[in-house]
C-alpha positions as CSV (number, residue, x, y, z in Angstrom):
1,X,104.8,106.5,92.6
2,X,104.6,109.5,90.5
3,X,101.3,111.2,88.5
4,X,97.9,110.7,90.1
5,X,96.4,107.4,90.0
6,X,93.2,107.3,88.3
7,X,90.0,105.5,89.2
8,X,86.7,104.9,87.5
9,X,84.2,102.5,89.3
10,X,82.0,100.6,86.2
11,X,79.1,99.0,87.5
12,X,77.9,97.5,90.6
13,X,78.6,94.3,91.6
14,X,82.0,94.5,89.2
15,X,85.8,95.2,90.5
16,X,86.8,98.6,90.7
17,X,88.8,99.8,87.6
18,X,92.0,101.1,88.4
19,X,95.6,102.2,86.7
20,X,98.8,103.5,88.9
21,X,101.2,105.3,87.0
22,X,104.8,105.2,88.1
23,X,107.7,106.7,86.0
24,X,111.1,104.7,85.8
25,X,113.1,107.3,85.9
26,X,116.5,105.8,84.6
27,X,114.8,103.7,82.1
28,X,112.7,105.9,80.5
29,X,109.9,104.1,81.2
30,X,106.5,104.3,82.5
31,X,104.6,101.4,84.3
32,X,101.2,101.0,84.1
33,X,99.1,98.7,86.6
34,X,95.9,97.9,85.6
35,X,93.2,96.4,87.6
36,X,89.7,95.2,87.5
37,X,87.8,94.6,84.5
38,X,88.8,95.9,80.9
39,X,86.1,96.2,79.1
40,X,84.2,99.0,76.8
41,X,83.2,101.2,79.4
42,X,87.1,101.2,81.0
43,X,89.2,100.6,78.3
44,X,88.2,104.3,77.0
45,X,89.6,105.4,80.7
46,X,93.2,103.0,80.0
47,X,93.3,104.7,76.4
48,X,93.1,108.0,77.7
49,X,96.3,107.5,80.1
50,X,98.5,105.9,77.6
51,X,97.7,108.4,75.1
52,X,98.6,111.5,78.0
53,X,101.7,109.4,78.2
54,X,102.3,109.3,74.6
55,X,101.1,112.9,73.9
56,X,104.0,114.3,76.5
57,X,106.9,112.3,75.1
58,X,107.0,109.2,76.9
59,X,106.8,106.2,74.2
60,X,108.1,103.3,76.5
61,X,104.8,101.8,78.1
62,X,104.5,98.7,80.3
63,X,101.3,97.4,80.8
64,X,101.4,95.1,84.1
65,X,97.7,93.0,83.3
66,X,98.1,90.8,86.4
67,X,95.4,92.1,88.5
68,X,92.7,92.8,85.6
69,X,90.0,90.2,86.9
70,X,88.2,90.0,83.0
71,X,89.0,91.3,79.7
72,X,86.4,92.3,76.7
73,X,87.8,91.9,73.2
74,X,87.0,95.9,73.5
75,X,89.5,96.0,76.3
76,X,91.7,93.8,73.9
77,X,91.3,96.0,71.3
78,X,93.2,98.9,73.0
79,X,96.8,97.6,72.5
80,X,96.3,97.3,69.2
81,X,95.2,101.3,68.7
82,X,97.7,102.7,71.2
């Protein structure tokens, strides 16, 4: 994978919130995994790595949701600032 993967632990008792970055190099692409919960506290983490990835130039964003365990309407809410 390339970039640093960032992690921010939310609250006890709750997954770990997670994202892995990893660039497609010949499609342009960048693949995000998400996992854990989505909620307020996180989502603010998830906005902050798409809009890195949109503030250097790279627009194509895939947003793999299979392993987020529960999402807030506030974690919902982020796909429709970014």
């Amino acid at each position: 994978m390339n970039g640093m993967p960032q992690e921010k632990n939310v609250e006890r008792g709750r997954a770990a919130f997670k994202v892995d970055k990893e660039d497609i190099v010949n499609a342009g692409v960048t693949l995000l995994r998400v996992r854990g919960d989505l909620d307020a506290h996180t989502s603010k983490a998830l906005q902050s790595v798409t809009n890195g990835r949109i503030d250097t130039g790279h627009f194509k964003l895939v947003v793999d949701l299979t392993d987020v365990s529960y999402m807030s309407s506030a974690g919902a809410g982020l796909f429709l600032v970014v």
